[in-house]
Backbone as a printed PyTorch tensor [residue, N CA C, xyz], in Angstrom:
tensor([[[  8.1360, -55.6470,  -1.2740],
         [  7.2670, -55.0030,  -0.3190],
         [  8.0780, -54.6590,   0.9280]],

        [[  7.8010, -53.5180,   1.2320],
         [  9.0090, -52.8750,   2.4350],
         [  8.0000, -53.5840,   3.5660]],

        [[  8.5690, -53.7740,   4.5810],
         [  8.1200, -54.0790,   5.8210],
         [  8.2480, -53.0670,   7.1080]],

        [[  7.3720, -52.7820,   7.7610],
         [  7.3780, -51.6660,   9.1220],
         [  8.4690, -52.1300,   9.7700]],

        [[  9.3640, -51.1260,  10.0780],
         [ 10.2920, -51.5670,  10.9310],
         [ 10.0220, -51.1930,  12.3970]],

        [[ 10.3830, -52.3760,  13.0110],
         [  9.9920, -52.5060,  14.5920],
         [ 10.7040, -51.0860,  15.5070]],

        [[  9.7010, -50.8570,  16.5020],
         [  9.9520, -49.8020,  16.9310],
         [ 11.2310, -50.4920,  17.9040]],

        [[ 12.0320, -49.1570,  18.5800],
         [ 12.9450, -49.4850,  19.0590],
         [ 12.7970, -49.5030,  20.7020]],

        [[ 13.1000, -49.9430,  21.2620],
         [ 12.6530, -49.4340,  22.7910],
         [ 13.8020, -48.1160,  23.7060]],

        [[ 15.0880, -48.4500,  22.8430],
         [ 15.8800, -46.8460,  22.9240],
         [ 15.4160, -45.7380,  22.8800]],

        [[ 14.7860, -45.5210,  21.9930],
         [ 13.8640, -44.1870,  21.5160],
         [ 12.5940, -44.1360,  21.9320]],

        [[ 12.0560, -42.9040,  21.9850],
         [ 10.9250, -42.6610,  22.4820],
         [ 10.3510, -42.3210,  20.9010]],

        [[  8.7890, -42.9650,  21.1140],
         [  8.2310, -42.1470,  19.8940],
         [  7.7240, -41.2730,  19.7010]],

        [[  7.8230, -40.4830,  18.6220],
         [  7.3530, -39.4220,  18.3630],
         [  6.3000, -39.0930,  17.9990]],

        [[  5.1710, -38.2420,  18.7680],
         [  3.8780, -38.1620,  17.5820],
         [  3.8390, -36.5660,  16.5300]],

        [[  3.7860, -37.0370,  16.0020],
         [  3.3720, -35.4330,  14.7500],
         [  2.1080, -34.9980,  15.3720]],

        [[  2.0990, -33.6540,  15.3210],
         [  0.6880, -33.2100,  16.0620],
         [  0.6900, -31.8850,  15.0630]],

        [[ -0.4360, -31.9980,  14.1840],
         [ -1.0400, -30.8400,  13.5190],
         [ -0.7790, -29.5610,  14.2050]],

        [[ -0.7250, -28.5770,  13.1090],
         [ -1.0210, -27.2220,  13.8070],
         [ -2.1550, -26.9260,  13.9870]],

        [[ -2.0550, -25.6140,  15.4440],
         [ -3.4430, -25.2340,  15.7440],
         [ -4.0740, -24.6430,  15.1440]],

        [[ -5.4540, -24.3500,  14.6790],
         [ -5.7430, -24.0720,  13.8350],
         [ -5.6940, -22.3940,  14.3940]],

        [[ -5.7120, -21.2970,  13.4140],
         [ -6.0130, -20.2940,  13.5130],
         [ -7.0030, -19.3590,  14.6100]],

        [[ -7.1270, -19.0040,  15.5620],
         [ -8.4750, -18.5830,  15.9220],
         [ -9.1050, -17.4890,  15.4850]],

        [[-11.0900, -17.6280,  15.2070],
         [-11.3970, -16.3780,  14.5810],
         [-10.8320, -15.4220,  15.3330]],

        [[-10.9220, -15.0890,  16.5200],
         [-10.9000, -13.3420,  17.1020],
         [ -9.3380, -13.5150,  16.3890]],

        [[ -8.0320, -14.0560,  15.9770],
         [ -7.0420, -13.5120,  15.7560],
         [ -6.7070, -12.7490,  14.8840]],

        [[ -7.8790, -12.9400,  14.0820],
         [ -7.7250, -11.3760,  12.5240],
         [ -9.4600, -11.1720,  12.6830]],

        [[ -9.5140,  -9.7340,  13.1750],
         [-10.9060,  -9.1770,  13.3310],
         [-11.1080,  -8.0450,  12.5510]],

        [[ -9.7820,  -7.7560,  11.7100],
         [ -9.8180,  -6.9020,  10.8780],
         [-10.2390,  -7.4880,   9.1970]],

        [[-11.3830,  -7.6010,   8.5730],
         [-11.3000,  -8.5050,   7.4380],
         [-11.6560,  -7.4110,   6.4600]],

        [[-11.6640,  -7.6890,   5.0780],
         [-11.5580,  -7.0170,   3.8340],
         [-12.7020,  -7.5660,   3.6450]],

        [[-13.4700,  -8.4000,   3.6440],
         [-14.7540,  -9.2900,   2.9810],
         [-15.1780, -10.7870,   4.4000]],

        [[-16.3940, -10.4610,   4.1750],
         [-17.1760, -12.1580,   5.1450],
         [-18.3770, -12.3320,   4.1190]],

        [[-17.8650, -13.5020,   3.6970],
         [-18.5940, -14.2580,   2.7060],
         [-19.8010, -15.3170,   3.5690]],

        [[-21.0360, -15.2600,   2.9480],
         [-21.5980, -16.1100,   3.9290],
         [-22.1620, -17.3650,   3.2290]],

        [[-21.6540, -18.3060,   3.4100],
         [-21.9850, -19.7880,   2.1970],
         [-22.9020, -20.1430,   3.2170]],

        [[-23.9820, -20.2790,   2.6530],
         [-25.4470, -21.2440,   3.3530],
         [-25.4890, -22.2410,   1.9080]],

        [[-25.6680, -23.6030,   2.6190],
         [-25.8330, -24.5960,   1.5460],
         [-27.6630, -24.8750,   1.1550]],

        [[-27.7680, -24.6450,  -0.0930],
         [-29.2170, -24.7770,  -0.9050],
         [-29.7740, -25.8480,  -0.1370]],

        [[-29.1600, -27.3400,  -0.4310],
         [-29.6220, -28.4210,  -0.0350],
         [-29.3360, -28.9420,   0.9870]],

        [[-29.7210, -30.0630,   1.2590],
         [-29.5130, -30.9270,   2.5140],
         [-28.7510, -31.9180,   1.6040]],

        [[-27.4930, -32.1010,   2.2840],
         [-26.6160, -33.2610,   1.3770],
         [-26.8630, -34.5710,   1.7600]],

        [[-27.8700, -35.0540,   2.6310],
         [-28.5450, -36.0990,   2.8220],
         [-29.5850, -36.3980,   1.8120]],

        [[-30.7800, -35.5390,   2.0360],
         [-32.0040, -35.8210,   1.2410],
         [-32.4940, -35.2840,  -0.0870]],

        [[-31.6140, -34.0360,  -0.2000],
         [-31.4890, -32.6610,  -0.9300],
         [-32.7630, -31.5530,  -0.9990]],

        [[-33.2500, -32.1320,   0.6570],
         [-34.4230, -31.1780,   0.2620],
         [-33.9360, -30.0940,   0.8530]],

        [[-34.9900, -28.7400,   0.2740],
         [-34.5360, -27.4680,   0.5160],
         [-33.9850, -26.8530,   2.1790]],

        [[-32.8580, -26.0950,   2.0680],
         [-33.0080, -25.5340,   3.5460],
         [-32.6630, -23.7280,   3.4460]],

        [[-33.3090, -23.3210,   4.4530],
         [-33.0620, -22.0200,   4.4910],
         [-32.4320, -21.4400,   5.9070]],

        [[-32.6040, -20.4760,   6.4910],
         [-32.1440, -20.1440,   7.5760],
         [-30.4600, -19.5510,   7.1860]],

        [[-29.8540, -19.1650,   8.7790],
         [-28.8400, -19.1820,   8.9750],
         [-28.5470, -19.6790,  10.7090]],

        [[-27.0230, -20.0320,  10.7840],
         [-26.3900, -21.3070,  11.7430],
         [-26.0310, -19.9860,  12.7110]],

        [[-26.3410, -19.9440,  13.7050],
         [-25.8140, -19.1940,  14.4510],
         [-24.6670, -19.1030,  14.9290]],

        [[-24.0250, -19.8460,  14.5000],
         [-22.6150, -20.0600,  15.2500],
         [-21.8660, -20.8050,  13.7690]],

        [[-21.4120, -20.5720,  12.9410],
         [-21.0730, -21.0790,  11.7780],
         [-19.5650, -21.1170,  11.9810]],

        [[-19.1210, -22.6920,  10.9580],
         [-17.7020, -22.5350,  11.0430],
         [-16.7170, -21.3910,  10.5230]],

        [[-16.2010, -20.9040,  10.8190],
         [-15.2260, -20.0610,  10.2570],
         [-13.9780, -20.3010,   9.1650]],

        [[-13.9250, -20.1050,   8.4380],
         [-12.9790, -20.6660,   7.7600],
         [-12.0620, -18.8550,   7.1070]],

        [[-10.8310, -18.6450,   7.8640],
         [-10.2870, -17.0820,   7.2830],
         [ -9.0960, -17.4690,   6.4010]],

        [[ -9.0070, -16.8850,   5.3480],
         [ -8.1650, -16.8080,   4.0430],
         [ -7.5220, -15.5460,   4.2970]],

        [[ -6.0140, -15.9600,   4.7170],
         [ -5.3270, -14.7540,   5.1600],
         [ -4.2420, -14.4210,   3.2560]],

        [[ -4.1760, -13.5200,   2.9710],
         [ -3.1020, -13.0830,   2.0470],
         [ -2.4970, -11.7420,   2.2120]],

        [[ -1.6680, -11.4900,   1.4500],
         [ -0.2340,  -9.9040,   2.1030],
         [ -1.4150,  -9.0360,   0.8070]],

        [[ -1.2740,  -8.0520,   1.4220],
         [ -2.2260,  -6.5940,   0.5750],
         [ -1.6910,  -6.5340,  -0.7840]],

        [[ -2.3060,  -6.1530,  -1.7550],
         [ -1.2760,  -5.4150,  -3.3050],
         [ -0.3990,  -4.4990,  -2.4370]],

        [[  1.1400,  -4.6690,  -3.1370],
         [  1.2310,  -3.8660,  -3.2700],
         [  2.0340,  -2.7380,  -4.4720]],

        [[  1.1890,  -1.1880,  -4.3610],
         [  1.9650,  -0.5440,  -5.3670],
         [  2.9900,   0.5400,  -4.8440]],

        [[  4.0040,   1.0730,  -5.2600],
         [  4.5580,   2.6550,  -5.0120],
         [  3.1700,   3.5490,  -4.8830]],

        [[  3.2450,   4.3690,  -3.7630],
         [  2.9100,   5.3200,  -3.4910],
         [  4.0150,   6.7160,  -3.5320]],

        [[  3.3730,   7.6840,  -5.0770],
         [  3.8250,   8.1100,  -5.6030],
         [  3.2480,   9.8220,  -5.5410]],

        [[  4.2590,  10.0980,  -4.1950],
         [  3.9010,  11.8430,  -3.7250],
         [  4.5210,  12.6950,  -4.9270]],

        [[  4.1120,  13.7750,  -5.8070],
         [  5.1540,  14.2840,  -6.7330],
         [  4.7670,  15.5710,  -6.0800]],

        [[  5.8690,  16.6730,  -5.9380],
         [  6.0710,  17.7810,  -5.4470],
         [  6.7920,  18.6920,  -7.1880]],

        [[  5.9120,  19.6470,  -7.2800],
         [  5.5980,  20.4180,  -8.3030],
         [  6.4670,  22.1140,  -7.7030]],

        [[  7.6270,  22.0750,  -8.0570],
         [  8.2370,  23.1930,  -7.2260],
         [  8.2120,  24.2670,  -8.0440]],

        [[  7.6220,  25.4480,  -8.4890],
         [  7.3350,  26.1120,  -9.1610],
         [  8.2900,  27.4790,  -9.1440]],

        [[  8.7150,  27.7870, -10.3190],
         [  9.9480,  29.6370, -10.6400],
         [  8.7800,  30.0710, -11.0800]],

        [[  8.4740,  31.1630, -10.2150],
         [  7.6750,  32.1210, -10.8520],
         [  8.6220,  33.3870, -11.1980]],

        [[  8.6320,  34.4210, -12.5870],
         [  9.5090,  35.4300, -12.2420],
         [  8.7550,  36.8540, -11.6120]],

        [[  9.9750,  37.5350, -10.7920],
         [  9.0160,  38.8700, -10.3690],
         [  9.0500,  39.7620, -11.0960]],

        [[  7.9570,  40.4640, -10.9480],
         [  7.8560,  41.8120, -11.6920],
         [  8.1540,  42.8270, -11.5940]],

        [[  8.6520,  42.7370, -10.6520],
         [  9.7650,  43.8800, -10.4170],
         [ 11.4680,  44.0180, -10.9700]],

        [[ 12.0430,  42.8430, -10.9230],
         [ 13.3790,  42.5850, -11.2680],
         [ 13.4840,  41.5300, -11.8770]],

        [[ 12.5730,  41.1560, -12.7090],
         [ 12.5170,  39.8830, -13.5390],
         [ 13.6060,  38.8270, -13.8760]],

        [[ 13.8040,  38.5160, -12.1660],
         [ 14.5070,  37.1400, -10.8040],
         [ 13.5230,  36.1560, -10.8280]],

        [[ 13.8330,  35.3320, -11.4640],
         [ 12.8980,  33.2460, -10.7100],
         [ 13.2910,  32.5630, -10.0350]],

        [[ 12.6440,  32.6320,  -9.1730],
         [ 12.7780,  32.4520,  -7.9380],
         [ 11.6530,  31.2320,  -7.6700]],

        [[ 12.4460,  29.8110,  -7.9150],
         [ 11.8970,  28.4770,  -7.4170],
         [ 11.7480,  28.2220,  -6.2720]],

        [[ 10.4720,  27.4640,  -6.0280],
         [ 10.0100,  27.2490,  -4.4630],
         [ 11.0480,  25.8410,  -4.0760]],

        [[ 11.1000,  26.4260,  -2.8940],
         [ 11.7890,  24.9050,  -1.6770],
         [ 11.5720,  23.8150,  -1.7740]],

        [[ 12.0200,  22.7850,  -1.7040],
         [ 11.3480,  21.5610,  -1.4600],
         [ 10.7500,  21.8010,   0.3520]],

        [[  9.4330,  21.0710,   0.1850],
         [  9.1070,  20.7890,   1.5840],
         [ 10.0190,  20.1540,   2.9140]],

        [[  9.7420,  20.3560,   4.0090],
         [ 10.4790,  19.8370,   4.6330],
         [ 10.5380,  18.1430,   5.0070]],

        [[  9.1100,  17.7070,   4.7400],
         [  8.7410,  16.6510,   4.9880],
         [  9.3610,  15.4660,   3.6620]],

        [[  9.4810,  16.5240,   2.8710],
         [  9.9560,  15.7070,   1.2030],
         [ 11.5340,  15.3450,   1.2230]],

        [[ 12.0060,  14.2370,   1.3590],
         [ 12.9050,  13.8890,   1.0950],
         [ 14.0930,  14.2020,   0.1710]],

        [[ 15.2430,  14.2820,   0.1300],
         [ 16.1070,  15.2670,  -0.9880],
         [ 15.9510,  14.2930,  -2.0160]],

        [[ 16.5370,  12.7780,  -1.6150],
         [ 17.3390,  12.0970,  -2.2700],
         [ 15.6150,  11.4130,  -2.7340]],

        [[ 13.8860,  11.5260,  -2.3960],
         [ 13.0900,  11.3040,  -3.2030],
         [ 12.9860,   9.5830,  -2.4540]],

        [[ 13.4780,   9.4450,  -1.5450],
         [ 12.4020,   8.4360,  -0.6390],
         [ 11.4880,   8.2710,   0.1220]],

        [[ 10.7330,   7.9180,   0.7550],
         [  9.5680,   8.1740,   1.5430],
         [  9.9120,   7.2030,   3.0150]],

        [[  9.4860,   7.2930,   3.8780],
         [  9.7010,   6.3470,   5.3920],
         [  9.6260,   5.7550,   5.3900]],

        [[  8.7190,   4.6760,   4.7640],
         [  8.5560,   3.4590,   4.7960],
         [  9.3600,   2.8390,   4.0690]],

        [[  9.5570,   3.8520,   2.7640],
         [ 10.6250,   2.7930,   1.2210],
         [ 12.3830,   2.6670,   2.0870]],

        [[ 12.3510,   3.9950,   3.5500],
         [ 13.9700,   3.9390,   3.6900],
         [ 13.9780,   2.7450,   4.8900]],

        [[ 12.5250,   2.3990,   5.7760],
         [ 12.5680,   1.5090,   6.7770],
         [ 12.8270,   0.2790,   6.0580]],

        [[ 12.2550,   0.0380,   5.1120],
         [ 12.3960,  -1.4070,   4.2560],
         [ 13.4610,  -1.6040,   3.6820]],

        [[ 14.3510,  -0.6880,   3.0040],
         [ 16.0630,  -0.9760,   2.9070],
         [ 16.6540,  -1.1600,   4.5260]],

        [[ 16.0790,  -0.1620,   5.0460],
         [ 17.2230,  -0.5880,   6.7110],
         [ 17.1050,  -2.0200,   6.8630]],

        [[ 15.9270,  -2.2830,   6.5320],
         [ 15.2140,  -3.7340,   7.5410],
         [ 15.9870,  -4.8950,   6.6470]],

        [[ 15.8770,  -4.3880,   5.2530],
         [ 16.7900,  -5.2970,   4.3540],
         [ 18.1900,  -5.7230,   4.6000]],

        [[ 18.8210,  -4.4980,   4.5690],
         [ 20.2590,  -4.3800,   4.8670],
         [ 20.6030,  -4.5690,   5.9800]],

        [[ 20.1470,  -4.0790,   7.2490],
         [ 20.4450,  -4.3620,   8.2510],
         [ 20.4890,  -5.9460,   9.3730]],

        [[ 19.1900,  -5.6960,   9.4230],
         [ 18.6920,  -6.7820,   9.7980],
         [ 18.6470,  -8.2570,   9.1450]],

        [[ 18.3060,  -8.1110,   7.7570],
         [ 18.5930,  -9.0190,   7.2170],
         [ 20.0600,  -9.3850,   6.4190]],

        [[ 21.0650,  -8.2260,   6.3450],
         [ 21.9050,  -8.1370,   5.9400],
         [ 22.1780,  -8.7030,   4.7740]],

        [[ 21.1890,  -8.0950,   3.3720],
         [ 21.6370,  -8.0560,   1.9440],
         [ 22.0140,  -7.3460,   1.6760]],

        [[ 22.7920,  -7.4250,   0.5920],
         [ 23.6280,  -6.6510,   0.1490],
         [ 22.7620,  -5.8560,  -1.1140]],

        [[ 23.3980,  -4.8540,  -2.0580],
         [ 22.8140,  -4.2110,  -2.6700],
         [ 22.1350,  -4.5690,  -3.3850]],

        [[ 22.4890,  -5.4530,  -4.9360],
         [ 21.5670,  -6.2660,  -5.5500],
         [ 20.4730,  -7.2470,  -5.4650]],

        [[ 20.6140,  -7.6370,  -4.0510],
         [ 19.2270,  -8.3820,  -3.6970],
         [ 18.1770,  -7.1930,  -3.1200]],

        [[ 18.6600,  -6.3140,  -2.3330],
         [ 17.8520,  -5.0390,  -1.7010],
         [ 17.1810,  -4.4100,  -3.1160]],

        [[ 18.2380,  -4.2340,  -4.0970],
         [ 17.2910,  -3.9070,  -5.1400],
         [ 16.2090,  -4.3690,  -5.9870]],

        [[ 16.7200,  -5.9170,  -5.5120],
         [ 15.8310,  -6.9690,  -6.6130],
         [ 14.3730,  -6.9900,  -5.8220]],

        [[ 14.4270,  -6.9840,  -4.4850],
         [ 13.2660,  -6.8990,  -3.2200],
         [ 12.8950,  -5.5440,  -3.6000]],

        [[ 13.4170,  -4.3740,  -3.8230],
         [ 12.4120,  -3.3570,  -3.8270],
         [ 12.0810,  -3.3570,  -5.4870]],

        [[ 12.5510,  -4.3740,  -6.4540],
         [ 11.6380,  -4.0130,  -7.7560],
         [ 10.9970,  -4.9060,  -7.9420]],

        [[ 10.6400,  -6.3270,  -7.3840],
         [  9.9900,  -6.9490,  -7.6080],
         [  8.9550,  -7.4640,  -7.3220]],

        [[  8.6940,  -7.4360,  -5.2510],
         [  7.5660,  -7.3080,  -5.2010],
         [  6.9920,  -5.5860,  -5.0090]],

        [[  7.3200,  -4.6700,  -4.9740],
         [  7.0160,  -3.4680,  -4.7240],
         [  7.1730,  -2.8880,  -6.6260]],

        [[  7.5040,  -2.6710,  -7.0640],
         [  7.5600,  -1.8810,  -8.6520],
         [  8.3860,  -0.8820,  -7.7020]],

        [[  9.2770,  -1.0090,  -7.5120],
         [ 10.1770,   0.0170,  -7.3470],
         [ 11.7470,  -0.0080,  -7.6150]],

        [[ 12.2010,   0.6800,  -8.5310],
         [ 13.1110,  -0.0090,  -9.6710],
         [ 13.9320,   1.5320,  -8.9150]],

        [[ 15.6750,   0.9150,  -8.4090],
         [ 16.5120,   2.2240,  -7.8030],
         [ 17.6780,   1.8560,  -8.3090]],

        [[ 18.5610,   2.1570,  -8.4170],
         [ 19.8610,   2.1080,  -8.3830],
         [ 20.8490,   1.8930,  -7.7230]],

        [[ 21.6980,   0.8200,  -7.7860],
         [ 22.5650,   0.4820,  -6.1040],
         [ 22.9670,   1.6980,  -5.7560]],

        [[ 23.4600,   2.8990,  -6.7690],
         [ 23.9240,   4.0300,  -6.2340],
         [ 22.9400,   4.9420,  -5.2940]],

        [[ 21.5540,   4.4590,  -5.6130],
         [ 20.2270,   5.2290,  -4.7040],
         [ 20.4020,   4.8040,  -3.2800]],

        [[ 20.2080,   3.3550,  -3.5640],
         [ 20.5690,   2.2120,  -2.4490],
         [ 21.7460,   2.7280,  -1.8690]],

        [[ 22.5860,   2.8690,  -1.9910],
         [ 23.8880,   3.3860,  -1.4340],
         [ 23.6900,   4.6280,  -0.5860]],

        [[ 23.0820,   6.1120,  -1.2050],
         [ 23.0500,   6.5180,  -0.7290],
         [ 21.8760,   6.8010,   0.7110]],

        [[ 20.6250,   6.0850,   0.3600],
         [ 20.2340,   5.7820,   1.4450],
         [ 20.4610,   5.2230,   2.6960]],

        [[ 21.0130,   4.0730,   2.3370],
         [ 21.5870,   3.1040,   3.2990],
         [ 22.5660,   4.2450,   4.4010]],

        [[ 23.1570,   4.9700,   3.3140],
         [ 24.0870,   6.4470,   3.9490],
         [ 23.3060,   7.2360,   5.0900]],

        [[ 22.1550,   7.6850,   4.4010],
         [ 21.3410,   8.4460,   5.0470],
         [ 20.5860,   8.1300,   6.6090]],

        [[ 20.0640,   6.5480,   6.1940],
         [ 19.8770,   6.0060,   7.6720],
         [ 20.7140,   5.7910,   8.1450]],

        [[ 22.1480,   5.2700,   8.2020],
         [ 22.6110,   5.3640,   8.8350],
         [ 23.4460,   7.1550,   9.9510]],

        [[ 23.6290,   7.7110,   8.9210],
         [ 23.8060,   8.7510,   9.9580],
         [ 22.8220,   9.2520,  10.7160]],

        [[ 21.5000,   9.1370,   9.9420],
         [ 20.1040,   9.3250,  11.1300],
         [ 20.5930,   8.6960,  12.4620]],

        [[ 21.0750,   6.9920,  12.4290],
         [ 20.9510,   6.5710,  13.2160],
         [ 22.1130,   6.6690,  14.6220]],

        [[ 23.4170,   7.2460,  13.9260],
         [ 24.5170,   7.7490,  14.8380],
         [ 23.9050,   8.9430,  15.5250]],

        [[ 23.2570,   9.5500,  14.5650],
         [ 22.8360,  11.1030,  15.2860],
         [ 21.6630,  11.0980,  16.3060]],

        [[ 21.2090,  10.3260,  16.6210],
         [ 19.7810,   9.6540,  17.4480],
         [ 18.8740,  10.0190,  17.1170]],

        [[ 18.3180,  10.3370,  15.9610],
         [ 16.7500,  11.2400,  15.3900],
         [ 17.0060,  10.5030,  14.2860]],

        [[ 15.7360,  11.2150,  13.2180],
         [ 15.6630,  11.1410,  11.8090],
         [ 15.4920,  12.4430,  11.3400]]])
């Protein structure tokens, strides 16, 4: 049988102090408010009805699904009828060459940069929780891309 060992008078003691709990107003944005009213009285079990005006709160925070959001740009050769030339439309300007979107190139920066992984984990993070399956050579060249965005001071 272990025995408490005597406190020391060198040291000061320490108390563990729980975390604070959450406050409601800190997520006022919710997906669902479930409202549990209990049938019985867990004393007597006789019936109760109503609602508590002031009820405990209890919030169940979790991260959103998520999937690829998947823009496809349909660039169409029509030929003319005059000199029967096909002549394919532009990509948009807003459409990316290399087929990334802002958010998919902020989340490699934030990867690489900030967190400073290297290619195969950046890739393993964008296919595993996202379904987004690239190529270190994609990865590569993005990483390219923000960065000269970022010498050049724009995007």
């Amino acid at each position: 049988m272990l025995k408490p060992k005597r406190k020391s008078s060198n040291h000061p003691e320490i108390k563990v102090v729980p975390p604070l709990p959450v406050k409601p107003e800190s997520y006022t944005q919710r997906s669902a408010v479930h409202e549990v009213i209990p049938p019985a009285c867990q004393a007597c079990g006789g019936s109760l009805s109503g609602q508590d005006s002031h009820p405990h709160r209890h919030q169940m925070i979790d991260l959103p699904s998520v999937e690829p959001d998947v823009v496809e740009y349909r660039l169409h050769g029509l030929k003319c009828p005059c000199c029967d030339t096909v002549t394919r439309a532009s990509l948009p300007s807003e459409a990316s060459a290399l087929g990334y979107g802002e958010r998919l190139t902020a989340m490699v920066a934030l990867l690489s940069g900030a967190y400073r992984l290297s290619y195969r984990p950046v890739c393993a993070v964008m296919d595993d929780p996202f379904g987004v399956r690239r190529a270190r050579s994609g990865i590569g060249h993005l990483r390219q891309e923000t960065m000269d965005a970022v010498k050049s001071g724009g995007g």
